[in-house]
TIMI-2910 file (N, C-alpha, C, CB; in pm, 1 decimal, decimal comma, always signed):
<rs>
+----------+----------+----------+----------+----------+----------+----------+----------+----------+----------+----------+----------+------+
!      n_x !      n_y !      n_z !     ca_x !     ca_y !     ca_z !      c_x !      c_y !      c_z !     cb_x !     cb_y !     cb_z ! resn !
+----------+----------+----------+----------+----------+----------+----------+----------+----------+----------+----------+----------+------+
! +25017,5 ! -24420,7 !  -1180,9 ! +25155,2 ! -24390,6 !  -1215,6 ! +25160,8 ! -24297,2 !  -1336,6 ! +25232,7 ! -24520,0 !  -1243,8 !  Unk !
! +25034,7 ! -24326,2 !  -1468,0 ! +25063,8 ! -24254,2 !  -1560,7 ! +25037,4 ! -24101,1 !  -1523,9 ! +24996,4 ! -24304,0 !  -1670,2 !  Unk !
! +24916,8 ! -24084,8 !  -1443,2 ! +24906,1 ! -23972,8 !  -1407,7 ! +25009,0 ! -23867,3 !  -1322,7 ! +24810,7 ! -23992,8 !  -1359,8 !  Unk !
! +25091,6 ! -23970,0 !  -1255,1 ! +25225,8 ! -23890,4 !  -1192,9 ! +25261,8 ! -23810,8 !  -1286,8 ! +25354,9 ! -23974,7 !  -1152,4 !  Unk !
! +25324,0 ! -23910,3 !  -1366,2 ! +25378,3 ! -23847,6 !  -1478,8 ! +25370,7 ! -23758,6 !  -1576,1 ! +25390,3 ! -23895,9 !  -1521,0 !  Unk !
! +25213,1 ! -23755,1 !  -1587,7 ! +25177,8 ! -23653,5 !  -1667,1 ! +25220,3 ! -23544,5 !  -1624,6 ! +25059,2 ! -23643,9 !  -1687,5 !  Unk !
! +25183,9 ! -23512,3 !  -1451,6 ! +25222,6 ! -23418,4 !  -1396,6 ! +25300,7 ! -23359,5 !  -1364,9 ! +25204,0 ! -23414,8 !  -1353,0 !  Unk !
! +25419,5 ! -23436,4 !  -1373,4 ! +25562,9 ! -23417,9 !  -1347,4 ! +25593,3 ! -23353,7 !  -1484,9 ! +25652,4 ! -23561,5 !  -1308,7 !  Unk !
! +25565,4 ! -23404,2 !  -1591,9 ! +25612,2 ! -23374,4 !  -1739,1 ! +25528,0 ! -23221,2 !  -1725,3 ! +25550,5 ! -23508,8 !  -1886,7 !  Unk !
! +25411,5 ! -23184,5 !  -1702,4 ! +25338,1 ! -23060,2 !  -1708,7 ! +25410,6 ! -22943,2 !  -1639,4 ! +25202,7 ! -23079,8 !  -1647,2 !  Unk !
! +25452,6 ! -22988,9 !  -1490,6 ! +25517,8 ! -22914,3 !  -1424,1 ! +25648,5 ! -22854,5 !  -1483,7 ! +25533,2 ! -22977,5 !  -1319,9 !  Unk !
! +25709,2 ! -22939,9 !  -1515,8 ! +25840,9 ! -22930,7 !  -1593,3 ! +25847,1 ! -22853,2 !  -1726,4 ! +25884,5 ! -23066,7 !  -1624,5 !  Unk !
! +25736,1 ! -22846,5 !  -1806,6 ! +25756,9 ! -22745,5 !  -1917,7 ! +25687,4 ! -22658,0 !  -1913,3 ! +25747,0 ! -22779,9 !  -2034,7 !  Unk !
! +25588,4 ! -22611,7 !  -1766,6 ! +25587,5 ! -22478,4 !  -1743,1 ! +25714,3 ! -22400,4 !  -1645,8 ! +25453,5 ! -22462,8 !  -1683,3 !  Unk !
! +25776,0 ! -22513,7 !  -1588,9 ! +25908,1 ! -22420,0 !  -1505,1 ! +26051,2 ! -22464,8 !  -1657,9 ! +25967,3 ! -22530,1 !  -1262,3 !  Unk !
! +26018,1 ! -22465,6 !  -1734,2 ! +26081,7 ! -22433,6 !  -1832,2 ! +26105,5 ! -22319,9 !  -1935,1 ! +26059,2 ! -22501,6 !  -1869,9 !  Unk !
! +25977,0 ! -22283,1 !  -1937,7 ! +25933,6 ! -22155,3 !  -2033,0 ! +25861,6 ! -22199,0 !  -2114,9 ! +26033,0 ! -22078,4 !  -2107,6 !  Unk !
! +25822,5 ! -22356,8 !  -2133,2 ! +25752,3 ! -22346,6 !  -2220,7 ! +25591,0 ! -22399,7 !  -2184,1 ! +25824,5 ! -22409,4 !  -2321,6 !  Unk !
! +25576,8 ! -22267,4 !  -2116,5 ! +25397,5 ! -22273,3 !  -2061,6 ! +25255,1 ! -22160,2 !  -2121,9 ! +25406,7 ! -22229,3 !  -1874,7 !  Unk !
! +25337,0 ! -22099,8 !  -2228,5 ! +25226,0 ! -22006,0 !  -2302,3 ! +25159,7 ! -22110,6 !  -2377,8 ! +25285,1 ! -21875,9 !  -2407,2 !  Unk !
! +25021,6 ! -22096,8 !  -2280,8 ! +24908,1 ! -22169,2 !  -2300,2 ! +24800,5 ! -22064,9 !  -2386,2 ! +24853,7 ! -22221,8 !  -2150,5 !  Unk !
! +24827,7 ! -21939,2 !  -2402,9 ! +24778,0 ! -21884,7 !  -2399,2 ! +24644,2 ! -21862,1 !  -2600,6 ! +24886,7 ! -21804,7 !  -2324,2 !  Unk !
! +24777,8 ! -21921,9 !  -2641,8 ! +24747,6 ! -21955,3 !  -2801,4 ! +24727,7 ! -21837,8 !  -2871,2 ! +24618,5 ! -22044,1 !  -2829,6 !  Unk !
! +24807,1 ! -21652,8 !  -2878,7 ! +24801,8 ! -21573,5 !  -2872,6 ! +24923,0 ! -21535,6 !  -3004,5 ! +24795,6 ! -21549,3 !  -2740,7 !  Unk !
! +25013,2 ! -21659,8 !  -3013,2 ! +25106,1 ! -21627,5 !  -3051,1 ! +25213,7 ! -21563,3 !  -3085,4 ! +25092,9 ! -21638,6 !  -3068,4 !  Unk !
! +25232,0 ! -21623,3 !  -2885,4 ! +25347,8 ! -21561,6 !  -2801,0 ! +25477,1 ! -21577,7 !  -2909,5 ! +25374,8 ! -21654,7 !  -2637,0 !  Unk !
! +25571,3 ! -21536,5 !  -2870,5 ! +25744,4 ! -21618,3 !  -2899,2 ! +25725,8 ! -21567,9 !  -3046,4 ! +25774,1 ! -21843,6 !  -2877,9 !  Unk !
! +25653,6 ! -21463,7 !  -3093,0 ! +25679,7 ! -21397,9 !  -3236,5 ! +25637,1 ! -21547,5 !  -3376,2 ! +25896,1 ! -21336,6 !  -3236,2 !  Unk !
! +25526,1 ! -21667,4 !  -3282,5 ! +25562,3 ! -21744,3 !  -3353,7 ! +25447,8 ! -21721,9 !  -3470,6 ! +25583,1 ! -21872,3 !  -3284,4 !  Unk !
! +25334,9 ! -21662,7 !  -3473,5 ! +25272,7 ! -21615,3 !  -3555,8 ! +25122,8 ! -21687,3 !  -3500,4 ! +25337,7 ! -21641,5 !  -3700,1 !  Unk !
! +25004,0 ! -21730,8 !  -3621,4 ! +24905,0 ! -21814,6 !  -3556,5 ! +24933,0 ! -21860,9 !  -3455,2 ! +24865,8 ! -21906,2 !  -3614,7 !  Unk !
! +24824,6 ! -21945,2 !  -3363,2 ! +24837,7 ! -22036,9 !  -3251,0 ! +24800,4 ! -22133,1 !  -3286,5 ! +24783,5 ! -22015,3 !  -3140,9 !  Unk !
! +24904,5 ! -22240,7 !  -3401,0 ! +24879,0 ! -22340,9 !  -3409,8 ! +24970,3 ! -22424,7 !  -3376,0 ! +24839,3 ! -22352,8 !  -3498,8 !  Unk !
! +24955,2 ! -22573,5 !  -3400,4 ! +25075,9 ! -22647,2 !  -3297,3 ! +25227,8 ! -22632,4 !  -3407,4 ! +25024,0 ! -22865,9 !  -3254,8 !  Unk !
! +25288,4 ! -22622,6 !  -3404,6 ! +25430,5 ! -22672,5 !  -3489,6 ! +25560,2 ! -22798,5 !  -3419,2 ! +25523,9 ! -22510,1 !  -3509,2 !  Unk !
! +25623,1 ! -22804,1 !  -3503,2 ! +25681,4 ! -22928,4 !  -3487,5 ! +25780,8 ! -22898,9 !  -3332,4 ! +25775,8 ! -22971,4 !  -3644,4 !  Unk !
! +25798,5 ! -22948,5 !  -3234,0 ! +25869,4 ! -22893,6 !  -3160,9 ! +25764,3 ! -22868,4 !  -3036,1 ! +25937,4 ! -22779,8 !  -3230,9 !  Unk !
! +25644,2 ! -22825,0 !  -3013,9 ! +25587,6 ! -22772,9 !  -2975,7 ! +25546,3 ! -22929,8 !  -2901,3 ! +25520,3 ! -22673,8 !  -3058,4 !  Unk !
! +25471,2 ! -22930,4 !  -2757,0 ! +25374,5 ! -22992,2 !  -2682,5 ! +25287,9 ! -22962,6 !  -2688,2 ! +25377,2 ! -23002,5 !  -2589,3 !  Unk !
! +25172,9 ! -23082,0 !  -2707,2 ! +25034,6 ! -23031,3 !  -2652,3 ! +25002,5 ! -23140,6 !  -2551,7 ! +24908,9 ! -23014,3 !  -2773,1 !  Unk !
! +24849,7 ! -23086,9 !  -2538,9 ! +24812,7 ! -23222,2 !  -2455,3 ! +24676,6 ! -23248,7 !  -2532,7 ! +24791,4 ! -23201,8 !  -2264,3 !  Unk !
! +24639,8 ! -23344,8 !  -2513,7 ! +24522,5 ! -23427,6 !  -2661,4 ! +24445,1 ! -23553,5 !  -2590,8 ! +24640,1 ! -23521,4 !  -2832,3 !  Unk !
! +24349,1 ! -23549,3 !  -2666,7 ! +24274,0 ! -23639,3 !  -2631,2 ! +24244,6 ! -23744,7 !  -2734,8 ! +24171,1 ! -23582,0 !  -2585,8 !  Unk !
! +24236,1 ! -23877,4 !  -2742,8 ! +24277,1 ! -23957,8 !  -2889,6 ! +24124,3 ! -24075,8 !  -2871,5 ! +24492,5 ! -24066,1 !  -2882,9 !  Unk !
! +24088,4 ! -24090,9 !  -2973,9 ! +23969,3 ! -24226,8 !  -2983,1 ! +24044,7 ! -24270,6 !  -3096,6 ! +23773,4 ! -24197,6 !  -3017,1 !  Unk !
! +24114,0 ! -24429,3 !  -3103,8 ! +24169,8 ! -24477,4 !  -3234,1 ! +24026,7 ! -24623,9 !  -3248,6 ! +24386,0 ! -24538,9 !  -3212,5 !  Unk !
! +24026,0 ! -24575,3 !  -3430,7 ! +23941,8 ! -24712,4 !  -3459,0 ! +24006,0 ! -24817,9 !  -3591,5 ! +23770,9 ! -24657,6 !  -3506,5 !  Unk !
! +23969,6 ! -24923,5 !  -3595,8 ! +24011,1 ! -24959,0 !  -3673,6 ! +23874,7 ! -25053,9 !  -3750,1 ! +24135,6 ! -25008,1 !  -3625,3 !  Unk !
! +23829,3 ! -25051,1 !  -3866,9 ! +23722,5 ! -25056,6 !  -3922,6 ! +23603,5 ! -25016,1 !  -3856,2 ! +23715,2 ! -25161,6 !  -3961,0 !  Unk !
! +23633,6 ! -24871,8 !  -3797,7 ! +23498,5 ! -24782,0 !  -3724,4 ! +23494,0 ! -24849,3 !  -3626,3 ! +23344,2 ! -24769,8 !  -3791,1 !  Unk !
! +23588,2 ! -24977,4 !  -3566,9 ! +23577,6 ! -24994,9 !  -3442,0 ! +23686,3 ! -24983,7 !  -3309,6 ! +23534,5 ! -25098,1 !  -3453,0 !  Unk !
! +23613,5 ! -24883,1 !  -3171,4 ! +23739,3 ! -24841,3 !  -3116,9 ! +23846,8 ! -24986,7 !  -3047,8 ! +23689,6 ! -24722,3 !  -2990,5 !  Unk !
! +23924,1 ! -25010,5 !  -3053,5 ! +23981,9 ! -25102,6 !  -3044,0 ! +24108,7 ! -25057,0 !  -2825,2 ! +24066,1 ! -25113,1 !  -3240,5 !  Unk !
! +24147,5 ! -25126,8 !  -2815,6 ! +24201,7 ! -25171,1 !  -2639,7 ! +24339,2 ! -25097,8 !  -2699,1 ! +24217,9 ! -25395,6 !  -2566,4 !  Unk !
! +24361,5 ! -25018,9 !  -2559,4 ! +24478,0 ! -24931,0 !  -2564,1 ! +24464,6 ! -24830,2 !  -2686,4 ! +24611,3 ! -25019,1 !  -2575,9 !  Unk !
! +24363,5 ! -24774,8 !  -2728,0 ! +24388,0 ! -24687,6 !  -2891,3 ! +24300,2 ! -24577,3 !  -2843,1 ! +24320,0 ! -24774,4 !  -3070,4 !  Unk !
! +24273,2 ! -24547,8 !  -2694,7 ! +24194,0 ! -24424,7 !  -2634,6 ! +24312,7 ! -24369,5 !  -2512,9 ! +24016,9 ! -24482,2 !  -2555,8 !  Unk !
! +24248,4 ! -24260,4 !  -2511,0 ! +24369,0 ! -24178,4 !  -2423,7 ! +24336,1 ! -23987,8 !  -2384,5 ! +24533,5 ! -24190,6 !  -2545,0 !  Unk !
! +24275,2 ! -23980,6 !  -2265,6 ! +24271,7 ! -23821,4 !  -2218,7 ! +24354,1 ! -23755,4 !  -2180,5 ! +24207,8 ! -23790,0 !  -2135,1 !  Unk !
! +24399,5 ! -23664,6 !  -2203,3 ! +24494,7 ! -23578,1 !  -2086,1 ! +24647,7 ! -23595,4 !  -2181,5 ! +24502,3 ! -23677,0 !  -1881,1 !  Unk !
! +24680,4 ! -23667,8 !  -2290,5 ! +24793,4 ! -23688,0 !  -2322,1 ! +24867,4 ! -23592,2 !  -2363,9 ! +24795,1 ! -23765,1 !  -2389,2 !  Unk !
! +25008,5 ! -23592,8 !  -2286,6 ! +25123,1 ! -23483,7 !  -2342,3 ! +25178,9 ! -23532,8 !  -2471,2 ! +25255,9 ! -23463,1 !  -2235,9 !  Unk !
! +25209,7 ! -23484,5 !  -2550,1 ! +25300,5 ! -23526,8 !  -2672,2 ! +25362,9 ! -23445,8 !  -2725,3 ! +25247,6 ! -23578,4 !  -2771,1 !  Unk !
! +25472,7 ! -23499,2 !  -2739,6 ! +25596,2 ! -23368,8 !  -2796,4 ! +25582,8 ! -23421,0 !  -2951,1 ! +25808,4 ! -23382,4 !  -2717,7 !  Unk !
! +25539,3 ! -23300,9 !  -3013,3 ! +25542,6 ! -23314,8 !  -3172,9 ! +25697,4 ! -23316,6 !  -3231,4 ! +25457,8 ! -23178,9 !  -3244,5 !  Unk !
! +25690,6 ! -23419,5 !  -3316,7 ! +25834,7 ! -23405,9 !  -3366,5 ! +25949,9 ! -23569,1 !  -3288,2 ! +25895,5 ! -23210,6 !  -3291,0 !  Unk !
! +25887,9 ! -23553,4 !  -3208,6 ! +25967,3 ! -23675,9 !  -3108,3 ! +25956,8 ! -23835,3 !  -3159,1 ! +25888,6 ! -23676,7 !  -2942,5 !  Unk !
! +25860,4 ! -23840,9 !  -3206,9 ! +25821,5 ! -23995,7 !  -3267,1 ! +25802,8 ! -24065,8 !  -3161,7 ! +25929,2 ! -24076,2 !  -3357,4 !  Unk !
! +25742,8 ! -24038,7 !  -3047,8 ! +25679,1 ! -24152,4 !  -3028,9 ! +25588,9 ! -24284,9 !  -3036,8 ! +25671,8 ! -24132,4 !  -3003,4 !  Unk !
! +25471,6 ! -24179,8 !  -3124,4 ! +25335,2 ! -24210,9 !  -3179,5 ! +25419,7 ! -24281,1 !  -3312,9 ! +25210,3 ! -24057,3 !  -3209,9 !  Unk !
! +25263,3 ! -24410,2 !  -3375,6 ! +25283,6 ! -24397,9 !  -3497,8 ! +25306,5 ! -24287,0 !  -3567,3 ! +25208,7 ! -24442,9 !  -3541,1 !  Unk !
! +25417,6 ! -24370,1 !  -3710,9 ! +25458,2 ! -24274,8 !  -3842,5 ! +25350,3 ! -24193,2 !  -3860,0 ! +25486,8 ! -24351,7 !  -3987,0 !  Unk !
! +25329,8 ! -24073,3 !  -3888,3 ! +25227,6 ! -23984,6 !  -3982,5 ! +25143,5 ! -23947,2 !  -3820,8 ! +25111,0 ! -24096,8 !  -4144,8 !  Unk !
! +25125,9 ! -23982,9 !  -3697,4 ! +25034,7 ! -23977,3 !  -3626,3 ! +25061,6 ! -23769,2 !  -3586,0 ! +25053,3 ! -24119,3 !  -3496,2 !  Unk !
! +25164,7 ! -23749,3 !  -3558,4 ! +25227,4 ! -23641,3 !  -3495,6 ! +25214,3 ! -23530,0 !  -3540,6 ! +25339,1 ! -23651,7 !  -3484,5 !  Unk !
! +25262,5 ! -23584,8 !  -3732,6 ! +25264,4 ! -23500,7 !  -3848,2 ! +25114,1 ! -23432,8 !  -3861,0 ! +25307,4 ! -23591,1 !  -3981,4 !  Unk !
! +25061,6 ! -23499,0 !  -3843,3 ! +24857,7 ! -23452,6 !  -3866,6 ! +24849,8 ! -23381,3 !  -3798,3 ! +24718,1 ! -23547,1 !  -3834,2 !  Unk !
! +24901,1 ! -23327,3 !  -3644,0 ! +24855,8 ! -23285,6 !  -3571,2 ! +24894,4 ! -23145,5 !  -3598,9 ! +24875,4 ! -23346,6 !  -3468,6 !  Unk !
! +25033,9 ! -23105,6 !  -3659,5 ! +25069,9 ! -23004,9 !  -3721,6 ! +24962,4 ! -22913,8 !  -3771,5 ! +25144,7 ! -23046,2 !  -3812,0 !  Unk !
! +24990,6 ! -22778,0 !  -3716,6 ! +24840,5 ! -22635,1 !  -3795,7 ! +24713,5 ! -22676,8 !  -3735,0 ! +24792,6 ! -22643,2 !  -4015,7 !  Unk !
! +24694,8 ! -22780,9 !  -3591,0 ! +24590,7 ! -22747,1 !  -3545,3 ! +24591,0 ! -22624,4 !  -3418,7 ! +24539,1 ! -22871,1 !  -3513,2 !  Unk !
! +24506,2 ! -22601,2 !  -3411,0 ! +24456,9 ! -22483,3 !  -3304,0 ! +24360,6 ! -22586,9 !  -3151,1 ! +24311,4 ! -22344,3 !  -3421,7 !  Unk !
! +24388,3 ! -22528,9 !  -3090,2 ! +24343,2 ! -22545,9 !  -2955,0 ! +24211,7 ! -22576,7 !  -2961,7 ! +24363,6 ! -22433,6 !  -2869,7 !  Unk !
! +24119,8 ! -22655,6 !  -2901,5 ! +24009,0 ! -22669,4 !  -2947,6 ! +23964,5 ! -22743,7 !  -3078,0 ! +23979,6 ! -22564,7 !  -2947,6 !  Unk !
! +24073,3 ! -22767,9 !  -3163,3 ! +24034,1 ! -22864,7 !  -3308,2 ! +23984,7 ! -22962,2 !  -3250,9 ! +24153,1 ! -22921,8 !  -3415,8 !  Unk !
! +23903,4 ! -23073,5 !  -3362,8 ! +23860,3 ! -23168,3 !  -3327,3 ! +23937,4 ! -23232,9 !  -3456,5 ! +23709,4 ! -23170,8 !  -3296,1 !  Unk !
! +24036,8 ! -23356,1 !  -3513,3 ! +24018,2 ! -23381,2 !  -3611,4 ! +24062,7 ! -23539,6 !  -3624,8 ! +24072,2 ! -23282,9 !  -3683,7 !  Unk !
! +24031,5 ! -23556,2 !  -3758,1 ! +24026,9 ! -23746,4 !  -3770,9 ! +24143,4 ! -23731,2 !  -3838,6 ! +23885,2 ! -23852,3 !  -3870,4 !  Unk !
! +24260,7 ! -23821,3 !  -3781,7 ! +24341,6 ! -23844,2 !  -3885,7 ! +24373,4 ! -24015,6 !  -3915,5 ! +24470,3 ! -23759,4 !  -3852,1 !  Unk !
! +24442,7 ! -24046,7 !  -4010,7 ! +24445,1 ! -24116,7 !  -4076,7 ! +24587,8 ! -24192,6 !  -4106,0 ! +24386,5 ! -24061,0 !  -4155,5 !  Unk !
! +24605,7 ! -24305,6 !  -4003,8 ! +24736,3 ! -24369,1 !  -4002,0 ! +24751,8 ! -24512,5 !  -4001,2 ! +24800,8 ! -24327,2 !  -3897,8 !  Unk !
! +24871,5 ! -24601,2 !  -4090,4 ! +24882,2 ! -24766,2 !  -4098,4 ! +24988,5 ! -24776,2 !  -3969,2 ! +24955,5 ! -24841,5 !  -4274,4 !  Unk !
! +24960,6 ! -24922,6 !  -3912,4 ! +25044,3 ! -24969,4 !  -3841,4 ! +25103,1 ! -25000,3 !  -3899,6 ! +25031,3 ! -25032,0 !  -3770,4 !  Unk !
! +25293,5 ! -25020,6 !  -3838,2 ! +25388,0 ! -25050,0 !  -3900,9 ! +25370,3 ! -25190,3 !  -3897,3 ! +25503,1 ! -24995,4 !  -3858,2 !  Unk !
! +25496,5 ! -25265,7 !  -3990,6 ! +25456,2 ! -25458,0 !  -4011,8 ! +25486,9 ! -25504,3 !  -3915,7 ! +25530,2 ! -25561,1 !  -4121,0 !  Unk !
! +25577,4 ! -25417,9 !  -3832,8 ! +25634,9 ! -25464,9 !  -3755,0 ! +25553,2 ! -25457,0 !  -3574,6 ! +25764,8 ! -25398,3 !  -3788,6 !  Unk !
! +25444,0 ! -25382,7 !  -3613,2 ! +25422,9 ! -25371,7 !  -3457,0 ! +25323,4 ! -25462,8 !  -3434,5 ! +25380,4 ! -25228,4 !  -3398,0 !  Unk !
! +25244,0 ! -25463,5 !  -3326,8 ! +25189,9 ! -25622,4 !  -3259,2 ! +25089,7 ! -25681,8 !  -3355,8 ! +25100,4 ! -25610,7 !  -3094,4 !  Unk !
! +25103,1 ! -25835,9 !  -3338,0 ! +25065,5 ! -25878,0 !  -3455,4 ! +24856,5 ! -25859,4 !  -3459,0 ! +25143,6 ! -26054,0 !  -3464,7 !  Unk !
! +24871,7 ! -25837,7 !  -3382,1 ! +24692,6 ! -25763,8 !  -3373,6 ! +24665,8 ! -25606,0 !  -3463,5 ! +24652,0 ! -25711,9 !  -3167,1 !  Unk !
! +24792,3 ! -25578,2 !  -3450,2 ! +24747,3 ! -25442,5 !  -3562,3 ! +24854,1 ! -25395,8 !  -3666,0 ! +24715,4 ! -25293,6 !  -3473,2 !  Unk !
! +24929,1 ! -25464,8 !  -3672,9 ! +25017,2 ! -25492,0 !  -3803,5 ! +24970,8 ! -25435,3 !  -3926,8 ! +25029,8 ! -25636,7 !  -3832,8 !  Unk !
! +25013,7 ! -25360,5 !  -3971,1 ! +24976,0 ! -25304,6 !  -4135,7 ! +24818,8 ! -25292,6 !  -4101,2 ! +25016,8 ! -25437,8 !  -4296,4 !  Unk !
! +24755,8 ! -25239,3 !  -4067,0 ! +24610,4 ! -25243,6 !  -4047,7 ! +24561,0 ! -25060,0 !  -4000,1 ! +24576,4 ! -25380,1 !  -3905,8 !  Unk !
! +24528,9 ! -24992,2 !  -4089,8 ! +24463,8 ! -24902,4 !  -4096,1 ! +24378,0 ! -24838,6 !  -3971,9 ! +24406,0 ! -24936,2 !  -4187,4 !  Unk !
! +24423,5 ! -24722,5 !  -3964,1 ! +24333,7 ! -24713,7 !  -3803,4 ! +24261,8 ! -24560,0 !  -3855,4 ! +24468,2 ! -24697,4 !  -3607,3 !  Unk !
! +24160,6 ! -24476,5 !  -3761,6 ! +24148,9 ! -24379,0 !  -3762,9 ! +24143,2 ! -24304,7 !  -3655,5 ! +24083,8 ! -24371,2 !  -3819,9 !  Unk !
! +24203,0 ! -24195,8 !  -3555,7 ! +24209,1 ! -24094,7 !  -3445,9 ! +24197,3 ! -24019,0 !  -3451,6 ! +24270,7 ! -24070,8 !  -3390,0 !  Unk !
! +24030,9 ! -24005,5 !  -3411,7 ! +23975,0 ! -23851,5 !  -3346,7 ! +24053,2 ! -23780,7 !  -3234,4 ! +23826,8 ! -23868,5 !  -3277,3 !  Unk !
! +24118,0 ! -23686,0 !  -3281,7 ! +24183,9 ! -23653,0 !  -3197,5 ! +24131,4 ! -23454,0 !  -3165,0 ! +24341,2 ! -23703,7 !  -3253,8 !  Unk !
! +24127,1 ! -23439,2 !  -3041,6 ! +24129,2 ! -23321,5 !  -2944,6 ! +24217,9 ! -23235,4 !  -2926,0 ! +24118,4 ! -23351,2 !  -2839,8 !  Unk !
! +24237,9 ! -23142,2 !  -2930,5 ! +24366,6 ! -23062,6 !  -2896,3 ! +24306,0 ! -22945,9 !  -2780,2 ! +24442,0 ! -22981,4 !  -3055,2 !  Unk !
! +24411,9 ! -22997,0 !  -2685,6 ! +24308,8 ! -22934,8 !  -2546,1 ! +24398,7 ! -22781,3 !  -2572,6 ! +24336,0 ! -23039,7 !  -2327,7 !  Unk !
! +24539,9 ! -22816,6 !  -2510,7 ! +24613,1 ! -22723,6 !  -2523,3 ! +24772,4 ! -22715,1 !  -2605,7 ! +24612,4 ! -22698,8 !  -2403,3 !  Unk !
! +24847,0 ! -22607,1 !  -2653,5 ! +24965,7 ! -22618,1 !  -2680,8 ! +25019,2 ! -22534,6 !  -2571,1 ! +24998,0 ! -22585,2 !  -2816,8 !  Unk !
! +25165,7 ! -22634,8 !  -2599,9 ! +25296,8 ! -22580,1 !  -2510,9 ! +25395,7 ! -22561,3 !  -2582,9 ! +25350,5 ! -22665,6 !  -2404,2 !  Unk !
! +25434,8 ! -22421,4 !  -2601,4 ! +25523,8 ! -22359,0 !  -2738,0 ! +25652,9 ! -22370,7 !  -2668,2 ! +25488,5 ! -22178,3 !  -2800,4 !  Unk !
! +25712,0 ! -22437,9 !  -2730,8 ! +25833,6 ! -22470,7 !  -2784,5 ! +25957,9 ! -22364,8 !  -2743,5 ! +25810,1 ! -22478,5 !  -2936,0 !  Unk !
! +26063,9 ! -22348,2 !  -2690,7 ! +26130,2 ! -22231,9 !  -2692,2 ! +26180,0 ! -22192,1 !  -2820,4 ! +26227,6 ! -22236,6 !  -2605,3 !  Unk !
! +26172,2 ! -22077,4 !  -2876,8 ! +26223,8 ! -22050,1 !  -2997,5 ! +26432,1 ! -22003,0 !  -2979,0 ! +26104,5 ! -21908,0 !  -3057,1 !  Unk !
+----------+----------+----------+----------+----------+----------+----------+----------+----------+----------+----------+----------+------+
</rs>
């Protein structure tokens, strides 16, 4: 099912306009790095004391920067990477979310396969 979806969501913001994959920096937007607004798709390993922990891995993922889905600060990191980055970022669970990772420090290697620029 998730994979439907991915596809459906992929399809949909290239018959949108927003499919310059190209990282050329189309749309006058300057570098080809991600900005707020922008989709990519990513690849995530989350750990929490260097260990990867259930549900905190993920290939192929779309994410609209800016949207909040992800943990606080998760989205924000991803900001000024380029296609191909590899990078660790560094985020707390809120108090409020499941009581298995509640306030508890994680770290996500995260991938940046591709961006999907944003309409300006």
């Amino acid at each position: 099912m998730k994979k439907i979806l991915v596809l459906l969501l992929s399809a949909l913001l290239l018959f949108a306009g927003c499919g310059n994959t190209d990282n050329t920096g189309a749309n006058n937007r300057g570098p080809s790095t991600v900005q707020n607004g922008d989709v990519v798709d990513i690849d995530y390993l989350g750990k929490i004391d260097g260990i990867p922990f259930e549900g905190g891995t993920d290939r192929g993922t779309l994410l609209h920067i800016g949207a909040g889905r992800f943990i606080p600060g998760f989205e924000e990191q991803i900001v000024g990477m380029k296609k191909g980055d590899v990078k660790d970022i560094n985020v707390t669970f809120p108090t409020q979310y499941h009581p298995d990772f509640a306030g508890k420090q994680a770290v996500f290697t995260i991938t940046l396969n591709t961006i999907y620029r944003a309409l300006d």
